[in-house]
Every structure is written in C-alpha cells, then in structure tokens.
C-alpha positions, 0 to 999 in steps of 0.5 A: 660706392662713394662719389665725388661729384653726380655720375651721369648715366650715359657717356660719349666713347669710341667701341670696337665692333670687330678686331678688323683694325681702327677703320673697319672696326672702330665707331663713335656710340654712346654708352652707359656709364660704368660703376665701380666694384670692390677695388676699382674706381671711376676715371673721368678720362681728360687725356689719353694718348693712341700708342702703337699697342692700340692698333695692335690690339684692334687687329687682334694681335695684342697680347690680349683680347677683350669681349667685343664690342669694347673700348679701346686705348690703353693708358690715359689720365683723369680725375678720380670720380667714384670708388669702390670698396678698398683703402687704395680705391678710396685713398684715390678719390678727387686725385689726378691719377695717370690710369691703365686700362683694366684686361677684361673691361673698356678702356680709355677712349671713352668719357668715363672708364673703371679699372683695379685701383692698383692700376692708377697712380696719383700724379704730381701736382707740377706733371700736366694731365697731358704728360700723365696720360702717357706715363704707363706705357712709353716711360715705364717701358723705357725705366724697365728697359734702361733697368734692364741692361743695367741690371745685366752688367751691359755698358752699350746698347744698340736699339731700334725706332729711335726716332719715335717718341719711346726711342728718345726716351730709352736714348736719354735715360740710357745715356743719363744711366751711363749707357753708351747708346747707339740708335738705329732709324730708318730716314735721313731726316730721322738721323738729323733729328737725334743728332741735333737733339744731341745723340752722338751714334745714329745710323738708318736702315735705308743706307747701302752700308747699313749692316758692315757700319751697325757691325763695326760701331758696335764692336768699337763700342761693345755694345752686347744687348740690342732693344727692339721695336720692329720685329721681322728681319730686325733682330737677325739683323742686330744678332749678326752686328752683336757678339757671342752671348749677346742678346736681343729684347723685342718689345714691339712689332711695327713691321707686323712681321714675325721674327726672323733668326737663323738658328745658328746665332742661338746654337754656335754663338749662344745669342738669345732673342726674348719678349719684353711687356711691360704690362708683365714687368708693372704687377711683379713689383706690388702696388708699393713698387709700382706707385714708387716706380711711377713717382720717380718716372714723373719726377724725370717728365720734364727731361728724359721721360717727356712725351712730344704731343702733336696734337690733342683732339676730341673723340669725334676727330679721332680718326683723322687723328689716327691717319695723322699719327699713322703717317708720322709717329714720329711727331709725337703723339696724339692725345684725345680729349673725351673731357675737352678741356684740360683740367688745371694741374 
C-alpha cells in the first residue's frame, strides 16, 4: 500500500444496522479505518450526496444487499489517499476523484471509504468536490438515458419526476441532443418551475384532464419512448398516451409500488416496458469508456449536467438532512460533508 499523507486508525461514519429504513436502522459510530487491496484505493470522502437509491437501499429494496452492519451512500467525492496494487490504483494517488461506492464493501457516508480503482474517475481541475460528488449517478444516468433514445432513432421523449434534479438533467440534455421532451410533474409550482427555467411542454398528474392532454401532446409530437421514475400505475399511464411499438424505460420507483400494465399494450399493441440501472450500463464500457464518459459529463457540469445543492451538512446533522430532503427533493440535493470543510478545486 502506498500512502500520501498518515491514515488514522479510526474514522467517524453513519452504519446501517438493520435494512428498516434510515430512521430505524441508521446510527452514527465510530469505525476503523479501511485499508486498500490489490486494485482499490483509499478515499478521503469530502462530499457525498443522499439520492433516492440510498433509501431504497436501506429498506432493502435496492438492487443490492450488503452484509450488515454497513455504510450507506452511493457516490461521493475526495482525495485519493492510499492505494493499492495496480497501475490505474496507483495512477490515482493525491487526485480528486468522483468515486462510487464498492457492491460488498462500506460506502461513502463515512470519513474515509475503499472501493476497485475502476470505480473513480479523476476530476477536472474547474469541477467543485461538490459537483464531483454527484457525478456517477444522476448525469451518467441522464448521458445513458439521452443515449438511449438517441441510439433508438426516437425524436420525442415524455419522462416523469421532471422536476427533480435528474429530471432537469434529462429535460436539458434531451433537448441540446435534439429531443423534443415533454415532462410530466406532479404540483403546480412544479409546472411553474421548468417553464421558467424555459421547458416548453409540462404537464402534472394532479390535473382532472392529465391523461386525454399526455394523449394528444404526445401524438402532436410523436413522442414513441417514455423514461420513468416513478413506477406503480406510471408506466400503464404513459403506454396508453404512447403508440404502437412504444416503449417505456423504468429507472427508479419513487412510488415504492410495483408496476402495473395491462398486458393487452405488450400483446396487441406490441409496447414494451424494460429496466434501466445505471450502475449495469457503467462496467459494459471498459474502464476506457467509463473515464472518457465521465470526462465529457464534466465538461457539461456548469450547463445541462449541473446538481442544485441545497444544503451541505456534517455526518452528525445527517438525519435532519434526511427529513429536509424527503419533504422536497426537488430542492436539490443534500451533500454531507464527512471532512467539513471543501477541499480547494
């Protein structure tokens, strides 16, 4: 193991006990500090963001489970302090890097976290450790999306939970790819948030006509592929507003319900509903693909890609955070701050 600075034995971190959900299961401990292997490194976290998969994934409903008890939080940013064995683990020592937290080891909410070196990807010297933080999930979520449909010859998109800080993210890069993007929200204020931000096709669930309007916008517009956030009802929804042969991306479940379709839409109108995780679609382009793909995604922080914060907070304050971001996500997100301080860019 080479080192850059001496590693402390002990580390402030929040552990998961049971997979009951943030309130119940969630603690602030003190833990050693975790030592790099053959391939890994040694991130001193300064930033990491709560996303939508986090609690997922401390009710056990994420796509993956980890030995308990375990540290939570899936992306962050830091400093590359120790590493390994193996050029790109090496290669990585004293840099910034954005970093995704390993499938079977502790995760970001912690001081200090190790994870494969092909997790991490250096960041620009103009990208914050704030932006860099949120750079594995939401905006490489957005590029494979946007990809997607691009890749599948579609000209218009209808997508839902725009108003969210990905949502956004899709809406811009959609339309700067040249997708006509029509975004569905759930509130008022939410429709009067992206039209004056400048989107020019909103609608919201919570309107009596919601469902004859998504119809007619998106044949007008020949919208033939929907991305979906919310799951339940959703994507029976958006089918029936949809074409024959359209088809429907779920990425997330923010209804916490399963999905619902009447199987006459996939037999008589041969409409398809599949799964998008976009920690399947990172590893099927090589570490080369990855770092290029991460590069390119900084590059477009500052305008399409960029993550609102609204507020950045230390591990102990982390469950107030949790209830101010559960009430509005829509705010942006809520970085914790295991280092306190941001390091300079």
């Amino acid at each position: 193991m080479k080192t850059i600075t001496e590693i402390p034995s002990m580390m402030q971190a929040l552990e998961l006990e049971a997979y009951t959900g943030w309130r119940r299961g969630l603690k602030l401990v003190s833990r050693p500090v975790p030592r790099p292997g053959p391939g890994e490194v040694l991130v001193r976290i300064t930033a990491a963001p709560v996303n939508p998969a986090d609690f997922a994934f401390m009710k056990g409903m994420y796509g993956v489970s980890k030995s308990l008890p375990t540290v939570p939080g899936w992306e962050g940013s830091g400093v590359v302090v120790a590493a390994g064995e193996g050029w790109y683990a090496r290669y990585l020592l004293g840099k910034r890097v954005a970093c995704a937290a390993p499938e079977d080891g502790g995760g970001t909410w912690a001081e200090y976290m190790v994870t494969p070196a092909n997790r991490c990807i250096p960041l620009r010297r103009r990208v914050s450790d704030e932006q860099g933080a949120a750079l594995l999930i939401n905006p490489m979520t957005a590029w494979a999306l946007v990809d997607l449909a691009r890749r599948g010859g579609h000209r218009a998109v209808v997508q839902t939970a725009a108003a969210g800080a990905l949502g956004r993210m899709i809406w811009r890069l959609g339309e700067r790819r040249g997708l006509t993007m029509v975004n569905i929200v759930r509130r008022p204020e939410q429709v009067d948030l992206l039209t004056g931000l400048g989107a020019a096709h909103v609608l919201s669930t919570h309107e009596p006509d919601f469902d004859d309007r998504l119809k007619a916008v998106c044949r007008e517009l020949g919208v033939t592929m929907a991305f979906d956030a919310v799951a339940g009802e959703m994507p029976d929804r958006l089918l029936a507003a949809l074409p024959r042969r359209a088809e429907v991306v779920v990425y997330g479940a923010l209804s916490n319900s399963v999905c619902q379709v009447n199987p006459g839409r996939l037999i008589f109108k041969d409409q398809r509903v599949r799964g998008f995780w976009v920690s399947r679609w990172r590893p099927r382009f090589g570490l080369p693909g990855q770092v290029y793909a991460g590069l390119r995604i900084q590059d477009m922080l500052a305008a399409e890609l960029e993550t609102p914060i609204q507020a950045r907070l230390p591990l102990e304050k982390a469950f107030e955070g949790m209830e101010q971001y559960v009430k509005n996500m829509s705010a942006g997100k809520i970085l914790l701050m295991p280092g306190g301080e941001l390091s300079p860019r």
